[in-house]
NUDRENFI-100274 format. One line per 5 residues: for each residue x, y, z of C-alpha. Coordinates in pm, 1 decimal. Last residue first. Layout:
BEGIN
X/Y/Z  ...
REM end
This chain:
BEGIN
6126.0/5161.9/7392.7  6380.1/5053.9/7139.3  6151.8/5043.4/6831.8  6013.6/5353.9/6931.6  6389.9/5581.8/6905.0
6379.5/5535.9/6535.2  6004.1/5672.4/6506.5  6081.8/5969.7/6758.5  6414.4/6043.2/6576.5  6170.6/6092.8/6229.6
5928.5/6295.5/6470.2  6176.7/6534.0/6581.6  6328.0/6596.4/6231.1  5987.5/6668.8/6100.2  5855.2/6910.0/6402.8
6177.0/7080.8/6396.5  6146.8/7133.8/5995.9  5817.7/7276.5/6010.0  5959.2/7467.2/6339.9  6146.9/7687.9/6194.3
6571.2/7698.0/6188.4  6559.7/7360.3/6362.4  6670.3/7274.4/6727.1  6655.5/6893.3/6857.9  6737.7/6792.9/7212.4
6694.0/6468.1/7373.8  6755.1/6268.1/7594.3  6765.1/5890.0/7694.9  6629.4/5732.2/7973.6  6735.0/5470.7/8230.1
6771.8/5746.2/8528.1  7136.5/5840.4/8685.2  7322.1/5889.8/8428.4  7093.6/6005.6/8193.1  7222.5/5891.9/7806.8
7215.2/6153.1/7525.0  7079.3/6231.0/7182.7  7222.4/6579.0/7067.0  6967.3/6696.9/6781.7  7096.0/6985.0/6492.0
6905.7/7222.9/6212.4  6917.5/7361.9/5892.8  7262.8/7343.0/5805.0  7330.2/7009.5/6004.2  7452.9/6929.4/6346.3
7521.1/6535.1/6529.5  7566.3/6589.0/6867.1  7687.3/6265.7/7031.7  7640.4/6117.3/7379.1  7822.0/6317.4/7600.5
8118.5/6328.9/7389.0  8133.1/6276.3/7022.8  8062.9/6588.8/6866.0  8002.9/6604.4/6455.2  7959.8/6905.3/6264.2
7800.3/6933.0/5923.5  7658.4/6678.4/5830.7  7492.6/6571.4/5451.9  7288.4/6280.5/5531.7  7589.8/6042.1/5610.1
7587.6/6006.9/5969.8  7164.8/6046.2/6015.1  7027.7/5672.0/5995.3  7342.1/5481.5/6164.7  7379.9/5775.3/6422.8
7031.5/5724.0/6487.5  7079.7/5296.6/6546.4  7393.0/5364.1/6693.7  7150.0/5589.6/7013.3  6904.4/5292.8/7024.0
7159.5/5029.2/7021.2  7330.3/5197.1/7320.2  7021.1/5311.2/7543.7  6908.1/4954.3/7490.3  6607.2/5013.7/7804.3
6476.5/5275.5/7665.0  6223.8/5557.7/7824.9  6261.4/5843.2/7643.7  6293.1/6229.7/7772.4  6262.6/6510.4/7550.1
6479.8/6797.2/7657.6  6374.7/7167.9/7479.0  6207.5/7107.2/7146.6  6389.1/7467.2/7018.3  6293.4/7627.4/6646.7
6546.3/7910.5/6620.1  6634.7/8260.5/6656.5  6664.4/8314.7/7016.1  6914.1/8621.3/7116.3  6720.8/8913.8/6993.2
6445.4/8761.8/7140.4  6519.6/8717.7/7473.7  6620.2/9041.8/7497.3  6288.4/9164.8/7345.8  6137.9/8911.1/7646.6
6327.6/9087.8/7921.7  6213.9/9442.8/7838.7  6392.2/9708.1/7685.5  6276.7/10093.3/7772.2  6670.0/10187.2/7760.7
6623.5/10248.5/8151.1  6503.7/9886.7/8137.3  6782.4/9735.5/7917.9  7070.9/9861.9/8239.5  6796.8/9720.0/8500.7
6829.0/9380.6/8281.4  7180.4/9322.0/8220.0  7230.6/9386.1/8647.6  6899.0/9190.1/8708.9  7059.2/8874.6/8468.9
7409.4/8934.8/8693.2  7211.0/8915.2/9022.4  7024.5/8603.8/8912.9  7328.2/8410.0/8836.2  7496.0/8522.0/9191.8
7180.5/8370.6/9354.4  7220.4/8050.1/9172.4  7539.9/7963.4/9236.0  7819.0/7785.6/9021.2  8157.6/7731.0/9053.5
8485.2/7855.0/8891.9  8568.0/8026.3/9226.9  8292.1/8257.9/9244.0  8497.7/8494.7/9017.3  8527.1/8248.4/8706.5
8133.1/8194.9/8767.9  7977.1/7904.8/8662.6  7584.9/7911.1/8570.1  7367.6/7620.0/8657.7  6986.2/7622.2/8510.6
6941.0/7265.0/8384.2  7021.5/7405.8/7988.2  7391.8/7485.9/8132.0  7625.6/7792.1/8198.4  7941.7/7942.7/8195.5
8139.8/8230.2/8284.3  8524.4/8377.6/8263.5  8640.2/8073.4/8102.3  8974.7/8002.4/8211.5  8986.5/7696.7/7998.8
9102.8/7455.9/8246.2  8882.3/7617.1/8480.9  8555.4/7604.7/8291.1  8608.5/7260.3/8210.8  8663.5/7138.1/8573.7
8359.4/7309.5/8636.7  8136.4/7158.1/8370.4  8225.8/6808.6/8382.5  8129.9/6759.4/8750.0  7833.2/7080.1/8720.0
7687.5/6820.4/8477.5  7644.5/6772.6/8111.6  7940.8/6793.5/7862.4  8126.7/7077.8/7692.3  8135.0/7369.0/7412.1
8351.7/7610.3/7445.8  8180.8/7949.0/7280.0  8453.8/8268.7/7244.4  8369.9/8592.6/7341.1  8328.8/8947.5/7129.7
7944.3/9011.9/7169.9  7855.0/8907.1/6827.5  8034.6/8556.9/6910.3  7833.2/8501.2/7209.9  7516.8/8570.3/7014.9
7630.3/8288.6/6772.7  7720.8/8043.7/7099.0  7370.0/8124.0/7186.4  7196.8/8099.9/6892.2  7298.4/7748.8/6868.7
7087.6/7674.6/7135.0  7254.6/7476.1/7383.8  7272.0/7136.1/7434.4  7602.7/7012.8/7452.8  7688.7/7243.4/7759.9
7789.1/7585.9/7727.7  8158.6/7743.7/7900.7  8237.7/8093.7/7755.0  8616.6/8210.9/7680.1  8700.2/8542.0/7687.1
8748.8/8785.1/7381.3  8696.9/9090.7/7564.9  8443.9/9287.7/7324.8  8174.5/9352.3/7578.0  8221.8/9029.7/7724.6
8039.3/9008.0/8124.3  7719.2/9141.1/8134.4  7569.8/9173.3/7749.9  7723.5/8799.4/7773.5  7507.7/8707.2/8049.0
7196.4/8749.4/7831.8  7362.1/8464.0/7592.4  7364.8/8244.0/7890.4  7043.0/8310.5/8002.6  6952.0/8165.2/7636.5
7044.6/7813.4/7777.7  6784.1/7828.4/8061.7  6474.2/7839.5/7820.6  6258.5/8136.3/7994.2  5895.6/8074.6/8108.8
5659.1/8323.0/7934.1  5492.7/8515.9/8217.2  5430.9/8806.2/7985.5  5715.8/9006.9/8217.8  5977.8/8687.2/8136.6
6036.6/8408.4/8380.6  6334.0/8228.9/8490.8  6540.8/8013.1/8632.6  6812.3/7938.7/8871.6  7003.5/7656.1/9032.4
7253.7/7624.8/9284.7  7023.4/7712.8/9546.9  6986.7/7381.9/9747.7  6616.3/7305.3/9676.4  6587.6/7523.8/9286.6
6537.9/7898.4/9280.0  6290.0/8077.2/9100.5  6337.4/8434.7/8931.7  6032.4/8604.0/8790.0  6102.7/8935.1/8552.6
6002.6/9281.1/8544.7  5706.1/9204.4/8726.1  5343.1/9303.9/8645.8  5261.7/9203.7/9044.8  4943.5/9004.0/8890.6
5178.9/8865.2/8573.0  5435.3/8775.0/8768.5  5277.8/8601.1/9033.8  5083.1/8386.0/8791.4  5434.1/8266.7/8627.2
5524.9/8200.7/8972.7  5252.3/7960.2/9104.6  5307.0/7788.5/8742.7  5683.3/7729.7/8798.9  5658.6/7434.7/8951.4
5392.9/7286.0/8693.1  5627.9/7335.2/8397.3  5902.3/7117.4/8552.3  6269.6/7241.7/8546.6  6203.6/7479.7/8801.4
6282.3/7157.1/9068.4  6178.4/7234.3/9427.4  5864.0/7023.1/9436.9  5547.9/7239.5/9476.7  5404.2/7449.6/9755.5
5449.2/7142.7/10092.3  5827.9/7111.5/10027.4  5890.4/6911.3/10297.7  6214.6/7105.5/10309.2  6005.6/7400.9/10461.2
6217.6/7692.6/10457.2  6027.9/7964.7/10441.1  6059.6/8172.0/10112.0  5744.9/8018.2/9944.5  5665.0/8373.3/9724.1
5859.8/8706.1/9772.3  5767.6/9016.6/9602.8  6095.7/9237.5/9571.8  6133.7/9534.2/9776.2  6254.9/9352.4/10083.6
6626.0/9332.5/10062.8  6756.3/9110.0/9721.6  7079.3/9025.5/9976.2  6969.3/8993.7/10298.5  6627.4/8888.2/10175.0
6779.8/8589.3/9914.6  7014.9/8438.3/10270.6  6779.0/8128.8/10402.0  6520.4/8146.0/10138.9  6789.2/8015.1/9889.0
6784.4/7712.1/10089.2  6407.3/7566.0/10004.7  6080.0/7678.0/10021.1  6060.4/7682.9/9623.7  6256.5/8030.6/9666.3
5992.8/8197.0/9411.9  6075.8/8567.2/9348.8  5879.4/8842.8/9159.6  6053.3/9150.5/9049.6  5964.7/9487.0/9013.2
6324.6/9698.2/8875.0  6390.1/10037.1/8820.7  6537.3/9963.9/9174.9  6852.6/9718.7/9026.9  7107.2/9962.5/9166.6
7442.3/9749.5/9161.2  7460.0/9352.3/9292.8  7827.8/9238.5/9211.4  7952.5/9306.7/9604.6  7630.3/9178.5/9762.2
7743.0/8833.2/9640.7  8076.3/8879.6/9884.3  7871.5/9057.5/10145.5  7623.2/8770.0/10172.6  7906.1/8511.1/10192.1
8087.0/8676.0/10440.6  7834.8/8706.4/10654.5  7709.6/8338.0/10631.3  8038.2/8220.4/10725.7  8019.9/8079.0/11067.6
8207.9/7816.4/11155.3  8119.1/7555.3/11440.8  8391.4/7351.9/11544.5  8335.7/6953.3/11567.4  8652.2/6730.8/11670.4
8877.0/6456.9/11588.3  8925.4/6134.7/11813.1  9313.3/6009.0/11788.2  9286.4/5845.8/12154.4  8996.5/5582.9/12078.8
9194.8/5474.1/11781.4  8876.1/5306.7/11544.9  9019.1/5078.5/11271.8  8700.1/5062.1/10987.3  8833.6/4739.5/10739.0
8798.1/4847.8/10389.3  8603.6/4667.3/10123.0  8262.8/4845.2/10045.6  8334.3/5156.6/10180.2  8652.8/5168.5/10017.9
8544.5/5061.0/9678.1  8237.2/5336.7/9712.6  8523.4/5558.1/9802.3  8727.9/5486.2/9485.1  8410.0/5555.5/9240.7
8362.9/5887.2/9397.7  8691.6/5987.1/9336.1  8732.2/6175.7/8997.5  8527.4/5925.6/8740.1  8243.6/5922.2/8994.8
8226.8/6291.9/9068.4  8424.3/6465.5/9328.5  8350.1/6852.3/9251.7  8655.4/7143.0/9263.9  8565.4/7358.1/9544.0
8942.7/7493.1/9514.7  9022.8/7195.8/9706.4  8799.0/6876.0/9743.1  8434.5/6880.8/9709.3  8141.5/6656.6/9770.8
7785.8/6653.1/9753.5  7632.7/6443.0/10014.5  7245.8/6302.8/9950.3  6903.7/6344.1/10015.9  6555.4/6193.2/9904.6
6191.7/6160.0/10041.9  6158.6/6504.7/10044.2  6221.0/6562.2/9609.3  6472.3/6625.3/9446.3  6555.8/6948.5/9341.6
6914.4/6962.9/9570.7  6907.6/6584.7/9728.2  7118.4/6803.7/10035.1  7425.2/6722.8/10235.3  7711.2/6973.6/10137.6
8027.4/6782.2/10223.3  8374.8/6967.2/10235.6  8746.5/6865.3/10115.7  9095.2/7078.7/10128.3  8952.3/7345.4/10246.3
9142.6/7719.2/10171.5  8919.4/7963.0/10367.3  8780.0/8066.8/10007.1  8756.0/7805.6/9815.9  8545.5/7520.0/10088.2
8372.6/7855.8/10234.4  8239.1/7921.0/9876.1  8160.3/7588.2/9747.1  7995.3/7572.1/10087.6  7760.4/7837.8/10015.5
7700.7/7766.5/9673.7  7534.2/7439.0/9836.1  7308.6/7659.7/10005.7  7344.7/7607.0/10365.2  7243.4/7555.4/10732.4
7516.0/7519.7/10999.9  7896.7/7594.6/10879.6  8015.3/7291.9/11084.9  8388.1/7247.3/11066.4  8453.4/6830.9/11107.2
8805.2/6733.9/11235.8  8959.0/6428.4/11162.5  9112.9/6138.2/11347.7  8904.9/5902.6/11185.3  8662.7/5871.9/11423.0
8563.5/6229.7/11359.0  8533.6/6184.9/11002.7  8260.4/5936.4/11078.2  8103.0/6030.0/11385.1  8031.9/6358.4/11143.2
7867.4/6129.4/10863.3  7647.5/6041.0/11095.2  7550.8/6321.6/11303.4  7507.4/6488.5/10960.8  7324.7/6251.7/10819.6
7061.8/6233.2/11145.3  7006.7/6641.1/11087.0  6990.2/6609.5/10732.9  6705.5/6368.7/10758.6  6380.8/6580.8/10794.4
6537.2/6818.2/10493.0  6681.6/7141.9/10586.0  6993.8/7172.6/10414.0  7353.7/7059.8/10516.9  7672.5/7192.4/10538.5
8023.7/7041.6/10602.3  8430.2/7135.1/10588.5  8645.5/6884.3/10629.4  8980.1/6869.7/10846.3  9235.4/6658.0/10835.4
9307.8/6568.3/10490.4  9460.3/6335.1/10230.1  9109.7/6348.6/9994.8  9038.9/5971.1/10011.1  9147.5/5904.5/10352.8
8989.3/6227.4/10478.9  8609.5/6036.8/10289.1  8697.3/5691.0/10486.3  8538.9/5772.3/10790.9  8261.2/6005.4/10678.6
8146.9/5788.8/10398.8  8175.3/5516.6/10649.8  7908.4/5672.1/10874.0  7712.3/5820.1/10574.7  7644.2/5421.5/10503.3
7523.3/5325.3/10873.3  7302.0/5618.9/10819.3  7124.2/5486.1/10573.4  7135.1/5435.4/10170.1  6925.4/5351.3/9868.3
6646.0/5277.0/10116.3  6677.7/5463.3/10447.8  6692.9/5789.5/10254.8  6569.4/5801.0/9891.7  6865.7/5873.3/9692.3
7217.3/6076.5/9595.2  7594.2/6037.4/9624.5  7742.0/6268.2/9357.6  7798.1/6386.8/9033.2  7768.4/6020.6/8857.8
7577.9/5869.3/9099.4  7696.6/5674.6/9431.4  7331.5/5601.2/9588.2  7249.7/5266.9/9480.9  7543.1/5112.2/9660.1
REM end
């Protein structure tokens, strides 16, 4: 099935996949994960209502019991799946994608994701091969459970006095809207924060410039502190600095460090693409750099084995050792206002934090249509292994580093492109590199 991607089960509905297929999802999913009970929440999209009925016949026809936490940010249900002890749970939501699309995220205890590699792969098989034995007497049921209190109290709990603060806030009329008012309060300027799955302002991915134009506008006519936008299912953050200068993800994990190290010598979680200026400004604060692969399926098994105490990635997740090793975009934005509002009475803005942290020449993700994604990505390796390296990292892709400067060259897993990153110590030399990679990489596109 189209829809069984690499972190989860994701496409346009009624054409990659359709109710029939959430059906045996639900039926086979307590089969998969040895439970009972499973915990589900959905966003508002036109068709989360119909998945839900669907994939709730499902487990219930199983023998299993479904626990209905209503309308949700994905954090949300990593939170109720950790902290009232799941053993599995289904967030359905297509997260920044856009209304034509949804999917089921999936969890098993501790909130730990079900990727591909770690069970998805096995319930496709299922799906696809198993026999569906309804025992009209073993019927589950569907409670409702209501954790929304709990949850805003628990990310209340890290919020201190931020009110030397003006802030701007886009919630890209998606799930953050449900919960960022009970939490922020009302002082903060507040743009698209009805939920409207549709979408109708801009699609609900930061990642792309033109989403975060309404924002970047905002900020400068409120003269904000800082923007924050949130992405469709509120696992994702970004943001933008007081100039209205949109802020490269990967250095919001180097402001996190004036939060959380402090000379403790913990462990911090970055994906292959980071700046190196991060893991360097990591270093000055005391912490240790791990450095791991793409995707909240990688990232927060990683984090965990390590006992990191925080992580993040270039697409805007951040992992939080004390939200249960998982990531959530709200709590992310509350730590960055907590560094900031301490800077601020110092009479530090965002963007001098920003710079003190970014040293280097960044490209950000280049995308490239090829449809050899292997020869392509030998044929650079071939070029670049032997011109004087200094670090080599063969997972994700590869990221091949140098004195000067560094690229990681990676495969999407769920589009046919490959990406890129290149970072240079000034951008004479990130401009050359870029455009020798660009020359190797046409032959293939």
């Amino acid at each position: 099935m189209k829809a069984f991607k690499a972190y989860d089960i994701r496409g346009i509905y009624n054409k990659d996949f359709n109710k029939e297929d959430v059906y045996k999802i639900g039926y086979f999913l307590p089969v998969l994960l040895q439970t009972d009970k499973i915990l589900v929440g959905y966003d508002a999209r036109l068709s989360s209502d119909e998945i839900f009925t669907a994939l709730s016949e499902g487990i219930t026809d199983s023998g299993s019991d479904v626990y209905d936490i209503g309308l949700a940010t994905t954090p949300m249900v990593y939170f109720a799946t950790a902290r009232y002890e799941f053993s599995a749970s289904v967030q359905i939501t297509a997260s920044h994608n856009s209304r034509e699309y949804n999917g089921l995220k999936i969890s098993r205890e501790k909130a730990l994701p079900v990727g591909y590699e770690s069970g998805l792969s096995e319930l496709e098989k299922m799906i696809s091969e198993q026999e569906i034995n309804i025992k009209k007497d073993n019927k589950g049921k569907i409670y409702r459970k209501d954790i929304k209190e709990d949850y805003i109290n628990f990310q209340k709990s890290f919020l201190k006095d931020i009110s030397n603060l003006d802030i701007s806030i886009d919630c890209s009329n998606g799930m953050a809207a449900l919960i960022i008012k009970e939490i922020m309060g009302e002082s903060p300027t507040y743009i698209y924060d009805n939920i409207d799955c549709t979408f109708p302002n801009h699609e609900p991915n930061p990642l792309i410039e033109k989403n975060v134009a309404d924002l970047k506008k905002e900020v400068i006519n409120n003269k904000s502190d800082l923007g924050i936008i949130f992405d469709g299912d509120g696992d994702r953050v970004m943001f933008v600095d007081e100039q209205g200068n949109f802020i490269s993800p990967d250095l919001i994990i180097g402001v996190m460090a004036d939060y959380f190290l402090n000379e403790k010598n913990e462990k911090v979680l970055h994906d292959i693409r980071t700046s190196r200026a991060v893991s360097e400004y990591i270093i000055k604060n005391g912490g240790k750099p791990h450095m791991w692969k793409v995707g909240h399926a990688y990232a927060k098994r990683k984090l965990r084995e390590i006992d990191g105490i925080y992580g993040g990635e270039l697409a805007g997740h951040y992992y939080f050792r004390d939200f249960f090793y998982c990531d959530s975009g709200i709590l992310a934005s509350i730590i960055v206002l907590n560094v900031l509002s301490d800077y601020r009475k110092r009479g530090k803005k965002i963007s001098e934090i920003i710079n003190s942290i970014a040293k280097y020449s960044f490209s950000g993700e280049i995308n490239f249509e090829v449809k050899e994604k292997e020869k392509a990505m030998e044929a650079l390796k071939e070029f670049f292994i032997e011109k004087d390296l200094t670090q080599f990292y063969d997972f994700d892709g590869y990221r091949i580093e140098f004195k000067d400067w560094w690229f990681n060259i990676r495969p999407s897993n769920t589009e046919p492109y490959l990406r890129l990153v290149v970072e240079a110590e000034d951008d004479q030399v990130l401009n050359e590199k870029t455009m020798t990679i660009k020359n190797i990489l046409k032959k293939f596109t």
